[in-house]
PDB file as gemmi writes it, atoms N, CA and C in Angstrom:
CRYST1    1.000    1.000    1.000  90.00  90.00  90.00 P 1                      
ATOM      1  N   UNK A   1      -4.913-105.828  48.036  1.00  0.00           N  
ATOM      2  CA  UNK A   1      -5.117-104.674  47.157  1.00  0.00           C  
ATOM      3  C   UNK A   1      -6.252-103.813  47.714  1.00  0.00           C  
ATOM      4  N   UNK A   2      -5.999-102.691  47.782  1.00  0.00           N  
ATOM      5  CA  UNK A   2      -7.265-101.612  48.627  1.00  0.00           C  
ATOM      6  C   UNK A   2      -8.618-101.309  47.146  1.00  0.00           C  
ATOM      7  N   UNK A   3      -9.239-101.088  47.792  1.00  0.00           N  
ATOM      8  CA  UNK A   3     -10.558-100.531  46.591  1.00  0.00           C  
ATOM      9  C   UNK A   3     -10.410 -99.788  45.940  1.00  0.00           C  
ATOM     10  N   UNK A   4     -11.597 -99.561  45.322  1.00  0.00           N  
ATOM     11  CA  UNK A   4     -11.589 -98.409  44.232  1.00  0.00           C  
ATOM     12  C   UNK A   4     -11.607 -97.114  45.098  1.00  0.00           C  
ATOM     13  N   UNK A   5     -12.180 -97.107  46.186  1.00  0.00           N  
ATOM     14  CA  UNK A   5     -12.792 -95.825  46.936  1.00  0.00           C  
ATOM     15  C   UNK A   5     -11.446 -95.324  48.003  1.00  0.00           C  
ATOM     16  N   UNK A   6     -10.787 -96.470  48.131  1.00  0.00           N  
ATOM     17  CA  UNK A   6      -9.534 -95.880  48.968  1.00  0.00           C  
ATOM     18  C   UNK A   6      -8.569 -95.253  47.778  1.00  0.00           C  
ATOM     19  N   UNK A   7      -8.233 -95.823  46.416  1.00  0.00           N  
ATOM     20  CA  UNK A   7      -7.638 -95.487  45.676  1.00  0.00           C  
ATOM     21  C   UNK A   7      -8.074 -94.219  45.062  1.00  0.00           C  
ATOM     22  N   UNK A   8      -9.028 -93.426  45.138  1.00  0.00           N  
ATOM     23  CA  UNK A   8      -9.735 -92.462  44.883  1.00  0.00           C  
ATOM     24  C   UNK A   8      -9.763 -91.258  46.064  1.00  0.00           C  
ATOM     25  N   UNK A   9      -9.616 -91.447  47.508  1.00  0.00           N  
ATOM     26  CA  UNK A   9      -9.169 -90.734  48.353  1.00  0.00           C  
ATOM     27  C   UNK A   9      -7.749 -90.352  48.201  1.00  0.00           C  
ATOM     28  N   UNK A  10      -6.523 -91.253  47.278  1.00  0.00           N  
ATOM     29  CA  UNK A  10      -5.478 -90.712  47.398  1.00  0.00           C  
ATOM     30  C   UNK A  10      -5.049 -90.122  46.498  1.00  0.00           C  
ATOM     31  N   UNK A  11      -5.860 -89.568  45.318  1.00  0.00           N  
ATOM     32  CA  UNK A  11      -5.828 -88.696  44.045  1.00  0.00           C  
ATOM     33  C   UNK A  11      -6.040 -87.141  44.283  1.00  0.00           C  
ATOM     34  N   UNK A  12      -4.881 -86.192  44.079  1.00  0.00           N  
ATOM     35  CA  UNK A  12      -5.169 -85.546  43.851  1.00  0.00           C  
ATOM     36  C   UNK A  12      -5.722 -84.342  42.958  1.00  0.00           C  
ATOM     37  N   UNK A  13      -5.285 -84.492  41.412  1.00  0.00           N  
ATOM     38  CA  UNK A  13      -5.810 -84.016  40.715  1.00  0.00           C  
ATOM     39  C   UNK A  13      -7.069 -84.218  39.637  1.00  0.00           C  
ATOM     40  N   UNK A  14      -8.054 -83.446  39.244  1.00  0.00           N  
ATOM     41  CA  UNK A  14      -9.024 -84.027  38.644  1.00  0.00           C  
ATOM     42  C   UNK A  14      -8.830 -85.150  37.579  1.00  0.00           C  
ATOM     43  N   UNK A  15      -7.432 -84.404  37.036  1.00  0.00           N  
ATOM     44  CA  UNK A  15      -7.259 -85.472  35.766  1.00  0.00           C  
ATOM     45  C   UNK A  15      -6.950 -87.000  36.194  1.00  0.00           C  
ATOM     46  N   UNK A  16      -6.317 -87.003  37.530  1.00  0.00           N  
ATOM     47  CA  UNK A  16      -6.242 -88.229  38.470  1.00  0.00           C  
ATOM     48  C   UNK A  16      -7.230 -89.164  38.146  1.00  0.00           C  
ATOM     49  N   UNK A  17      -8.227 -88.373  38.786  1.00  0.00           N  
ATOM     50  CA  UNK A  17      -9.912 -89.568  38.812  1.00  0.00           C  
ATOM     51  C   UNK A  17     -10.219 -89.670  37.382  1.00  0.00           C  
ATOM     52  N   UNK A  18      -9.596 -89.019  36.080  1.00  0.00           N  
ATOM     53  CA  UNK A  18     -10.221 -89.468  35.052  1.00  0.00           C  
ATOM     54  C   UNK A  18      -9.545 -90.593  34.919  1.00  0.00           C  
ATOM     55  N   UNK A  19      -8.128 -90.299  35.141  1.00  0.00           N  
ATOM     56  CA  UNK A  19      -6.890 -91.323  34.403  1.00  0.00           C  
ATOM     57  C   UNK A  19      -7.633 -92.891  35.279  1.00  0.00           C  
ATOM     58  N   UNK A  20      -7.526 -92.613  36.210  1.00  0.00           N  
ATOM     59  CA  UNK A  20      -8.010 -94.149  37.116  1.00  0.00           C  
ATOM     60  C   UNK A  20      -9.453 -94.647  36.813  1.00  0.00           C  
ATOM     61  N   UNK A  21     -10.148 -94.133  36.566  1.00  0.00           N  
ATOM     62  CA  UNK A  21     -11.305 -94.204  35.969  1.00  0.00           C  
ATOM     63  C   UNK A  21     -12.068 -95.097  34.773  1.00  0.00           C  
ATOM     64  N   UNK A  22     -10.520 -94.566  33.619  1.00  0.00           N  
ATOM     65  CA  UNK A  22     -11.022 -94.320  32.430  1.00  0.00           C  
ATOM     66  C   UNK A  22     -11.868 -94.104  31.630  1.00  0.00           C  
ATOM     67  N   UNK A  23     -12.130 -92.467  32.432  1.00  0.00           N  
ATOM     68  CA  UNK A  23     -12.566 -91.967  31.788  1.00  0.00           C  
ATOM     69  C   UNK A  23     -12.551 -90.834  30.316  1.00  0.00           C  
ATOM     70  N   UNK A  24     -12.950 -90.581  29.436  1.00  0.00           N  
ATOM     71  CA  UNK A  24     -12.384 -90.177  28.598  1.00  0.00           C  
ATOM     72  C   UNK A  24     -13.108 -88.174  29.116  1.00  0.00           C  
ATOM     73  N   UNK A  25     -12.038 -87.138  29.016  1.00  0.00           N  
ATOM     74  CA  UNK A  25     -12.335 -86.025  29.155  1.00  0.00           C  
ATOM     75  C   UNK A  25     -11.894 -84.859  28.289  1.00  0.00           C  
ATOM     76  N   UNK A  26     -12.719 -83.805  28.448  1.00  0.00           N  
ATOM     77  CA  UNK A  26     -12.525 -82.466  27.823  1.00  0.00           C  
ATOM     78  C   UNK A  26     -11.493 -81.778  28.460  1.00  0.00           C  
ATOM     79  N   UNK A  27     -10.079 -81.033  28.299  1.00  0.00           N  
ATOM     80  CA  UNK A  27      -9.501 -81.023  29.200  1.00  0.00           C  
ATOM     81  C   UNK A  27      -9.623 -79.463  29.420  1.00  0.00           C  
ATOM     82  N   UNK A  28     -10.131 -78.622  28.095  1.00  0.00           N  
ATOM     83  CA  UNK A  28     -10.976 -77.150  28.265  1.00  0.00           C  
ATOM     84  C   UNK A  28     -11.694 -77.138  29.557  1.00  0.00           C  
ATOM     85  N   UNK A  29     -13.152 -78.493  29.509  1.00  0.00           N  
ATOM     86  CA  UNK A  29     -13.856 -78.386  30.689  1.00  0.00           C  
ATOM     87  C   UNK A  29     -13.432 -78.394  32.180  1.00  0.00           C  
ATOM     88  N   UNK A  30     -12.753 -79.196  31.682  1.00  0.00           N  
ATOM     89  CA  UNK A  30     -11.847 -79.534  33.221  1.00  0.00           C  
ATOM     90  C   UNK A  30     -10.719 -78.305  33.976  1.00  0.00           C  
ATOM     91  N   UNK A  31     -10.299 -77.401  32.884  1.00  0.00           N  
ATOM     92  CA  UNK A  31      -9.661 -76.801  32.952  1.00  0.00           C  
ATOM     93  C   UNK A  31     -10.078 -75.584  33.895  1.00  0.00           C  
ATOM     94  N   UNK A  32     -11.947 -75.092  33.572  1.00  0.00           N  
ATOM     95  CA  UNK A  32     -12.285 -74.214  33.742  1.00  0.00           C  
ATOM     96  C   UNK A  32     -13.556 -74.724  35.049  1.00  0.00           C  
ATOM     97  N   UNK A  33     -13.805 -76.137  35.176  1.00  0.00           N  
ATOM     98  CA  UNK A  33     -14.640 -76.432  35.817  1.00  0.00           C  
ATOM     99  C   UNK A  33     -14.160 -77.506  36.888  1.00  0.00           C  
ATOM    100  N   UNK A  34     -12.904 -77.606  37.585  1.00  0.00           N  
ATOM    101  CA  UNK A  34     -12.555 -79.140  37.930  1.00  0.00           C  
ATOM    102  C   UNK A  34     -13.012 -79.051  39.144  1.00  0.00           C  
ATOM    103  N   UNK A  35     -13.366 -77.909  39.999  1.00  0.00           N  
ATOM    104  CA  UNK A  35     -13.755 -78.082  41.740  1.00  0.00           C  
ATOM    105  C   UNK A  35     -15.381 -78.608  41.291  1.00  0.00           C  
ATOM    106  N   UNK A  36     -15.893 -77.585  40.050  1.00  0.00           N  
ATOM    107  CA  UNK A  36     -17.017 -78.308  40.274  1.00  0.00           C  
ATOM    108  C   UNK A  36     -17.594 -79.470  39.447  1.00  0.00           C  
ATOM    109  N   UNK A  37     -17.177 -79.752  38.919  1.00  0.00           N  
ATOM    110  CA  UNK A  37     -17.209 -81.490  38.418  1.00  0.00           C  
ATOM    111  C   UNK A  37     -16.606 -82.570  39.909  1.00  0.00           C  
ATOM    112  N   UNK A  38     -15.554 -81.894  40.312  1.00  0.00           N  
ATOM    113  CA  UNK A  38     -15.093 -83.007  41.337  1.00  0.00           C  
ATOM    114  C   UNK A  38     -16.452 -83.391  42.831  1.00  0.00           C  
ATOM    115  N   UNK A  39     -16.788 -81.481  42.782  1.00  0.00           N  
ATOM    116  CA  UNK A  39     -18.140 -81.843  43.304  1.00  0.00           C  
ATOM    117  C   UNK A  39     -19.184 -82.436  43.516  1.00  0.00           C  
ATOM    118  N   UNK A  40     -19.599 -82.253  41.849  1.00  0.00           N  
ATOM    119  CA  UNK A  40     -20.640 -83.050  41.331  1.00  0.00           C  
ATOM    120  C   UNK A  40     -20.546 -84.379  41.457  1.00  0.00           C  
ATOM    121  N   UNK A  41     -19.273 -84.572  41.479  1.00  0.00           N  
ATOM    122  CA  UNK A  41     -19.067 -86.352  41.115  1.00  0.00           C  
ATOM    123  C   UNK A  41     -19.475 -87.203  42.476  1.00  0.00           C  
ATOM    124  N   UNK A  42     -19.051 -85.893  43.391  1.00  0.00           N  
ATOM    125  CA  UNK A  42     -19.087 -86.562  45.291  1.00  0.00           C  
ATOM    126  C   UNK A  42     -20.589 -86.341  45.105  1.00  0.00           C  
ATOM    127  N   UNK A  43     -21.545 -85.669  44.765  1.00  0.00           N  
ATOM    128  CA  UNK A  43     -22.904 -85.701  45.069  1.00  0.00           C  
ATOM    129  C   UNK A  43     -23.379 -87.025  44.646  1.00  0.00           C  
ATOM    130  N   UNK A  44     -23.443 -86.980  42.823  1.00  0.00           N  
ATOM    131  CA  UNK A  44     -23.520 -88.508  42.274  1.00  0.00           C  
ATOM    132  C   UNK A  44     -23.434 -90.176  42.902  1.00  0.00           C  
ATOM    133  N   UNK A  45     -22.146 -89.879  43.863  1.00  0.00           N  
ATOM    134  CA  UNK A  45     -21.490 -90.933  44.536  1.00  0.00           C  
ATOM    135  C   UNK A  45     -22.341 -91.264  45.328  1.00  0.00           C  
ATOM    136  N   UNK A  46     -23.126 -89.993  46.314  1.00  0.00           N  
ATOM    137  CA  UNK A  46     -23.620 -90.156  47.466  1.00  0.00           C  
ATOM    138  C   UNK A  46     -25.164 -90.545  46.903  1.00  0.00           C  
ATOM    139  N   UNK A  47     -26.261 -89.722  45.965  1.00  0.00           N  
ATOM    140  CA  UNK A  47     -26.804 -89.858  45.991  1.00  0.00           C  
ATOM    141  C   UNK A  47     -27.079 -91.882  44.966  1.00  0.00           C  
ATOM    142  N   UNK A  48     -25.867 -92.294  44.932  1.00  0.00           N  
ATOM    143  CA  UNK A  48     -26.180 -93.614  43.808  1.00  0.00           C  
ATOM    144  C   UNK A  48     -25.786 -94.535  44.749  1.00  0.00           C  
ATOM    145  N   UNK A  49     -25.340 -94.296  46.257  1.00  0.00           N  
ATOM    146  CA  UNK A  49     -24.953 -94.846  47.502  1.00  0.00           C  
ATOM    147  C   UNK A  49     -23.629 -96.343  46.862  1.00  0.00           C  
ATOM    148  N   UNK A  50     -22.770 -95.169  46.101  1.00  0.00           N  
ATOM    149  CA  UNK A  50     -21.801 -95.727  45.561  1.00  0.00           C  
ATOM    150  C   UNK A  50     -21.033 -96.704  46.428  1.00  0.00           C  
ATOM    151  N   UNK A  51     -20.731 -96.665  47.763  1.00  0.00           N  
ATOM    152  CA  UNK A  51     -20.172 -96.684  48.712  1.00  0.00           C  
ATOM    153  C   UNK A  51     -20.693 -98.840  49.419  1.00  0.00           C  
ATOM    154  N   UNK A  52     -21.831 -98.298  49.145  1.00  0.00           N  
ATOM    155  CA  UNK A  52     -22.704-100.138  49.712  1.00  0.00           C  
ATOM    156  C   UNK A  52     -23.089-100.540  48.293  1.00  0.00           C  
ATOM    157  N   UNK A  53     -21.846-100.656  47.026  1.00  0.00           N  
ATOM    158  CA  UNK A  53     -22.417-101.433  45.991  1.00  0.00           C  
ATOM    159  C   UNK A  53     -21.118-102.415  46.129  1.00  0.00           C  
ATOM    160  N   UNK A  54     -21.118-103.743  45.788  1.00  0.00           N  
ATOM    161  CA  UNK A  54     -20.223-104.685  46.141  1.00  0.00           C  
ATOM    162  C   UNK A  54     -19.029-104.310  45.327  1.00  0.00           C  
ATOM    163  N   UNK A  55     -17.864-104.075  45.808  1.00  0.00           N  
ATOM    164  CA  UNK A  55     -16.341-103.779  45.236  1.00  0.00           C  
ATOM    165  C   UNK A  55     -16.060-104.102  44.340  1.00  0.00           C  
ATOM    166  N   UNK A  56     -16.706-104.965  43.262  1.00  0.00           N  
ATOM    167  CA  UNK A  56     -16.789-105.320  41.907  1.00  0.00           C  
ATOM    168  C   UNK A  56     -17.679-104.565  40.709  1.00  0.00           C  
ATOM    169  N   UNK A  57     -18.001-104.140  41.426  1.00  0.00           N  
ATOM    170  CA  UNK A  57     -19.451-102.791  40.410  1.00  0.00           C  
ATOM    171  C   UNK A  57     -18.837-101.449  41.247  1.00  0.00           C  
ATOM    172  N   UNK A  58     -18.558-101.407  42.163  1.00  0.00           N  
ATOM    173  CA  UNK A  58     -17.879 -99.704  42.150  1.00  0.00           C  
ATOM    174  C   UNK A  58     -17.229 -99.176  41.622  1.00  0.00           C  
ATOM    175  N   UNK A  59     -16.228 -99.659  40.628  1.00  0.00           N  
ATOM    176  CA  UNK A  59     -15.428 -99.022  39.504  1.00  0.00           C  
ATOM    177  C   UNK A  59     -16.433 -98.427  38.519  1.00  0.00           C  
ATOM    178  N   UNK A  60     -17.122 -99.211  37.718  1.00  0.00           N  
ATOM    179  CA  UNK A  60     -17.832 -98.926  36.987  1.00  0.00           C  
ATOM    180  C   UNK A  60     -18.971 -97.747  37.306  1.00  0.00           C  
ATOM    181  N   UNK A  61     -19.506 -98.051  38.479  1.00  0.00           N  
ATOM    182  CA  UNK A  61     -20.467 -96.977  39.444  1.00  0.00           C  
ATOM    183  C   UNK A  61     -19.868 -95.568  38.953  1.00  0.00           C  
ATOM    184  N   UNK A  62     -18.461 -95.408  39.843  1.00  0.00           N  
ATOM    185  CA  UNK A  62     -17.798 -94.201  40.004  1.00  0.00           C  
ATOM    186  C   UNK A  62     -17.884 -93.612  38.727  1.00  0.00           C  
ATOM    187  N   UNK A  63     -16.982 -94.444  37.639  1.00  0.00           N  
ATOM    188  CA  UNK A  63     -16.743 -94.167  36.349  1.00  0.00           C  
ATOM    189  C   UNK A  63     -18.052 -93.880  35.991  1.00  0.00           C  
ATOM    190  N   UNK A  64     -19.284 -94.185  36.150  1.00  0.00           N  
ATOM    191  CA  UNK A  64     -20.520 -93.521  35.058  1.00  0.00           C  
ATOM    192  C   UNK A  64     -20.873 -92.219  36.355  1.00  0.00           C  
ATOM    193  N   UNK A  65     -20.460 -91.998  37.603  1.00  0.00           N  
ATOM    194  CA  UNK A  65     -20.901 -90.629  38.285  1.00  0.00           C  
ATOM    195  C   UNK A  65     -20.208 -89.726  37.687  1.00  0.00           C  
ATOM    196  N   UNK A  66     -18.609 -90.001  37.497  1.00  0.00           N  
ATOM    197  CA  UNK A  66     -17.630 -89.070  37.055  1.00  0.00           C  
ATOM    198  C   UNK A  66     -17.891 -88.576  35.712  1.00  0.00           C  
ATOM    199  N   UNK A  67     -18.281 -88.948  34.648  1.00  0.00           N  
ATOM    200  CA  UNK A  67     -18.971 -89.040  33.834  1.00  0.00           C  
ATOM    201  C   UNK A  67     -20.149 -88.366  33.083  1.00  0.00           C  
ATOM    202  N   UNK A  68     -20.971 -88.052  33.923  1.00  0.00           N  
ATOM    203  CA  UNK A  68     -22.268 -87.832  34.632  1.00  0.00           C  
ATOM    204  C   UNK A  68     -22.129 -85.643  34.602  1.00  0.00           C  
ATOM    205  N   UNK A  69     -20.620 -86.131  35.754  1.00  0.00           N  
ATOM    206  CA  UNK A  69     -20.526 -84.840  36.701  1.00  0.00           C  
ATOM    207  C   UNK A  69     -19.628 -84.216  35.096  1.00  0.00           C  
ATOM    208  N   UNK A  70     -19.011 -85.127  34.465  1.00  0.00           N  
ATOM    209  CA  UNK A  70     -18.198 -83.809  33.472  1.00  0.00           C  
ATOM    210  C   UNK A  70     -19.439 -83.370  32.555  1.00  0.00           C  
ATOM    211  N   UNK A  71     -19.856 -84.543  31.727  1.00  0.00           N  
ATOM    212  CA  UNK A  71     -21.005 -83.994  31.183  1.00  0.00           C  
ATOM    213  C   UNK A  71     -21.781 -82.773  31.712  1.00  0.00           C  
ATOM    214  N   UNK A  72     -22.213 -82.566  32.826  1.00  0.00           N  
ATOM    215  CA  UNK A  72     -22.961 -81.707  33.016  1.00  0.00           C  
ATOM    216  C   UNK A  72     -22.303 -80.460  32.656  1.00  0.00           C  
ATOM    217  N   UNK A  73     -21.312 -80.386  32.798  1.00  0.00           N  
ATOM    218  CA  UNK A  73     -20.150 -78.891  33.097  1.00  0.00           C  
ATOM    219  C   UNK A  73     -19.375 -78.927  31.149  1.00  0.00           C  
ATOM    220  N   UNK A  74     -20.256 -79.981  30.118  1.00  0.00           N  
ATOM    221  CA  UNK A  74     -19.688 -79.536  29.001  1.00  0.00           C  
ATOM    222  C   UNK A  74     -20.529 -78.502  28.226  1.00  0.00           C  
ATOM    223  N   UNK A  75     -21.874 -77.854  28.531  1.00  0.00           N  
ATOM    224  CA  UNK A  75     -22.713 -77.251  27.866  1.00  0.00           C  
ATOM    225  C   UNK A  75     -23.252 -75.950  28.919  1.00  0.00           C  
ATOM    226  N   UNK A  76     -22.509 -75.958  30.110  1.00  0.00           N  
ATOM    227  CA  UNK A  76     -23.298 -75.668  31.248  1.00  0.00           C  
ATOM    228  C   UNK A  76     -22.043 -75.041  32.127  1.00  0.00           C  
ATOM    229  N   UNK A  77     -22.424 -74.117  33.229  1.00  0.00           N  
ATOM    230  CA  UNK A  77     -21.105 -73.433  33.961  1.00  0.00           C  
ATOM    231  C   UNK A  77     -21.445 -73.843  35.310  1.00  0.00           C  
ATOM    232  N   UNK A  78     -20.647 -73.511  36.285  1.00  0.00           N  
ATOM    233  CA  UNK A  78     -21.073 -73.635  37.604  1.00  0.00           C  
ATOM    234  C   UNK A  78     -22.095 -73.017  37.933  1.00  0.00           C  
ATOM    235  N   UNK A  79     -22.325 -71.620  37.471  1.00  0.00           N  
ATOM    236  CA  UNK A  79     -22.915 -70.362  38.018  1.00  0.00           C  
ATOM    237  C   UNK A  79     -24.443 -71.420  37.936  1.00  0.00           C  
ATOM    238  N   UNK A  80     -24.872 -72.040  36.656  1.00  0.00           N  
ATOM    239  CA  UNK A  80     -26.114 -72.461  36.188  1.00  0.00           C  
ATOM    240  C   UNK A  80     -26.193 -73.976  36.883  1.00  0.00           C  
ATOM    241  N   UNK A  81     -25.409 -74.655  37.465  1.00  0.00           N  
ATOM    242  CA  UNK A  81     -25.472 -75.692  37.943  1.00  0.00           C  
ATOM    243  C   UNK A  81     -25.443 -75.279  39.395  1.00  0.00           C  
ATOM    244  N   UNK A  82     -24.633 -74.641  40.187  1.00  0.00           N  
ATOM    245  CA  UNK A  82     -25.173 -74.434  41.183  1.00  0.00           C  
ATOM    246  C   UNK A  82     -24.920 -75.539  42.311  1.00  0.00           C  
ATOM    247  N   UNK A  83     -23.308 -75.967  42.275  1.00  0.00           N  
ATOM    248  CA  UNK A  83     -22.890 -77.052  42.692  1.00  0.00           C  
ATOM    249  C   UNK A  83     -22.773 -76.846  43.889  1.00  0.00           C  
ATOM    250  N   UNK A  84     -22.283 -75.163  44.272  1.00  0.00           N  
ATOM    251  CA  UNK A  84     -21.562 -75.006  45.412  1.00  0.00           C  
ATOM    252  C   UNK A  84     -22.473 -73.906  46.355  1.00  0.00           C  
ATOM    253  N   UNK A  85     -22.837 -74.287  47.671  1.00  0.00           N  
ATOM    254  CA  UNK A  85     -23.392 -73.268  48.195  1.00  0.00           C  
ATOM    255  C   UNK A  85     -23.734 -71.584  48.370  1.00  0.00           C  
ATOM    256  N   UNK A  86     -22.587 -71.245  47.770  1.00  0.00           N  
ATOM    257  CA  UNK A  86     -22.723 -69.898  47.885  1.00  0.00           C  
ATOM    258  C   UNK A  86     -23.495 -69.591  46.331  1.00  0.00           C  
ATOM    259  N   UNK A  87     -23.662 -70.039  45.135  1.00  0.00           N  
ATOM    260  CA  UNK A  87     -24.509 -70.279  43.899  1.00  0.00           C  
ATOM    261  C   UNK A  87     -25.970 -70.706  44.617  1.00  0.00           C  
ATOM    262  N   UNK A  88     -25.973 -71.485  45.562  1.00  0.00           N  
ATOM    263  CA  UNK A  88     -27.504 -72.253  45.886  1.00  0.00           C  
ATOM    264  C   UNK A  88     -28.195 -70.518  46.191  1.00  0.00           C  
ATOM    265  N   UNK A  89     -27.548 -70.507  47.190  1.00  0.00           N  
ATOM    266  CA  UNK A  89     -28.327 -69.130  48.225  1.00  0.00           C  
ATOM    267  C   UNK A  89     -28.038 -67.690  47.584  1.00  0.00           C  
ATOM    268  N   UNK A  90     -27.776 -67.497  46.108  1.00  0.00           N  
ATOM    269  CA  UNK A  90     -27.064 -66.458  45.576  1.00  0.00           C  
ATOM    270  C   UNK A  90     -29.161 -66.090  44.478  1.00  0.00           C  
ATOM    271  N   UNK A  91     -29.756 -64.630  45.131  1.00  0.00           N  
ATOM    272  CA  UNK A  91     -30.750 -64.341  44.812  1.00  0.00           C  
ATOM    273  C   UNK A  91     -30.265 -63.610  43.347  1.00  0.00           C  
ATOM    274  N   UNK A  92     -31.666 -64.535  42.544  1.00  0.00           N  
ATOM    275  CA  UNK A  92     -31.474 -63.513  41.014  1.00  0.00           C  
ATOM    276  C   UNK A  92     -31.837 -61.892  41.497  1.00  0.00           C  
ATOM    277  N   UNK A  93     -30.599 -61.544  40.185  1.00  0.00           N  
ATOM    278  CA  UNK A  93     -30.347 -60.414  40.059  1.00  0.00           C  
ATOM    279  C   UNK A  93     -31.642 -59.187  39.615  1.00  0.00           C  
ATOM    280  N   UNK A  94     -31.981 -58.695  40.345  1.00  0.00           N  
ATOM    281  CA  UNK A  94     -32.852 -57.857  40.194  1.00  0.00           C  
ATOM    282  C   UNK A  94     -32.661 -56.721  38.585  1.00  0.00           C  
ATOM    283  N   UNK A  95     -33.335 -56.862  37.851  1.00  0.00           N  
ATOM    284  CA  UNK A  95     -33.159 -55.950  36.563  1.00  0.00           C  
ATOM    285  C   UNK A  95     -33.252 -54.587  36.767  1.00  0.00           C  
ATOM    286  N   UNK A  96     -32.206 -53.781  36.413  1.00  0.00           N  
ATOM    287  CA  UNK A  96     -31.818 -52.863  36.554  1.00  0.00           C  
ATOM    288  C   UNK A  96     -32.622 -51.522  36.286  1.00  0.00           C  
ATOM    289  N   UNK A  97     -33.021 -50.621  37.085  1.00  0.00           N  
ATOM    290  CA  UNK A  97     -34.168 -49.551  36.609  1.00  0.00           C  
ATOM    291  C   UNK A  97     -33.628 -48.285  36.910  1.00  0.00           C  
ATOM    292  N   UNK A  98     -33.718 -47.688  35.959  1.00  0.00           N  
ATOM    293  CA  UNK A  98     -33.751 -46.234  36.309  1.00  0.00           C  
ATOM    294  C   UNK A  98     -34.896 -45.281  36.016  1.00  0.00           C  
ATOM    295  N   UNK A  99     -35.462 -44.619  36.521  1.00  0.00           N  
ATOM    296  CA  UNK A  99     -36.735 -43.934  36.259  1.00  0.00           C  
ATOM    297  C   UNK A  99     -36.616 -42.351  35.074  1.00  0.00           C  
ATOM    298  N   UNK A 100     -37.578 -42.458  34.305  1.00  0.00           N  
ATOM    299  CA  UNK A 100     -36.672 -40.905  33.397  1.00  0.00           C  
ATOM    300  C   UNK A 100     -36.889 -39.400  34.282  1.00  0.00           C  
ATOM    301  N   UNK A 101     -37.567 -39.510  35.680  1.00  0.00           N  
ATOM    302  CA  UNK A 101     -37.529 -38.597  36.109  1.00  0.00           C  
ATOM    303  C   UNK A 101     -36.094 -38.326  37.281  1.00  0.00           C  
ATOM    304  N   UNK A 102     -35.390 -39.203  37.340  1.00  0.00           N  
ATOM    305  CA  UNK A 102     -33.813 -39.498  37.633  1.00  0.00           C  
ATOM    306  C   UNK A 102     -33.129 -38.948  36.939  1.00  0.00           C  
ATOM    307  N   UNK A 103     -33.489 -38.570  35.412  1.00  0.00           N  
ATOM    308  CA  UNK A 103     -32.471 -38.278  34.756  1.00  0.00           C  
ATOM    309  C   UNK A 103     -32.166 -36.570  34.441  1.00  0.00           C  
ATOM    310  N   UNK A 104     -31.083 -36.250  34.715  1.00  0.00           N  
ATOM    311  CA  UNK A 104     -30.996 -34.596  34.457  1.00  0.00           C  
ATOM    312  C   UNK A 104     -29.845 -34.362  33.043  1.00  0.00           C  
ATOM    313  N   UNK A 105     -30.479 -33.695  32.063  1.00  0.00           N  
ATOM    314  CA  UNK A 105     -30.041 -33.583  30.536  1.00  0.00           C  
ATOM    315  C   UNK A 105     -28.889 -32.382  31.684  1.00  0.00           C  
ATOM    316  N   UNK A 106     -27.380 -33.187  30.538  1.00  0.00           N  
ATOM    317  CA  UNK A 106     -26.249 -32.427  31.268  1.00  0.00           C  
ATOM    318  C   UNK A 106     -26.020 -31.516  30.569  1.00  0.00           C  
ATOM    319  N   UNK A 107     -24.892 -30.471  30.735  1.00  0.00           N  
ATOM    320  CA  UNK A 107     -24.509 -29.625  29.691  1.00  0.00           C  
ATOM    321  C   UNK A 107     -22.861 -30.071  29.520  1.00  0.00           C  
ATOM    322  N   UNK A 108     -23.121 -29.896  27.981  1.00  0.00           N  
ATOM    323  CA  UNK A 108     -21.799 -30.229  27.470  1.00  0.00           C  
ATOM    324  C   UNK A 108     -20.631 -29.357  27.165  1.00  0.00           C  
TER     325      UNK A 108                                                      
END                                                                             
């Protein structure tokens, strides 16, 4: 029988990794957030070094990263999480100015 982690490379849809998981999900969230929850979940994985925990605790591992990664995305958007590189390096928006000597009273 292959692992949890090979059985998880051959999933393709988000709802996949919940169903195998069992995990329980929002399917709104998922709906509107699944690249970046699926993201999140690979960060989780890496940073909990899911990978060197003995094949008997990696189910459970995965299942509390996956978990982890929807939670974040139920109160919260990508834009504010900031999963995906082009969000990391994306500079706040400068507030908008116009000066009143810019402005010329039109005729109507």
């Amino acid at each position: 029988m292959s692992g949890i982690l090979d059985q998880l490379r051959g999933l393709s849809t988000a709802e996949d990794f919940f169903i195998t998981l069992d995990v329980p999900y929002d399917q709104g969230t998922v709906n509107v957030s699944r690249l970046h929850i699926l993201k999140r979940f690979q960060q989780y994985m890496r940073q909990d070094a899911i990978a060197d925990l003995p094949e008997d605790s990696r189910k459970a591992a995965c299942a509390a990263a996956l978990k982890r990664a929807h939670d974040d995305f139920v109160t919260s958007s990508g834009i504010e999480e900031k999963v995906f590189k082009v969000f990391q390096d994306q500079q706040p928006a400068a507030p908008a100015f116009v000066s009143l000597d810019t402005l010329k009273a039109g005729r109507g």
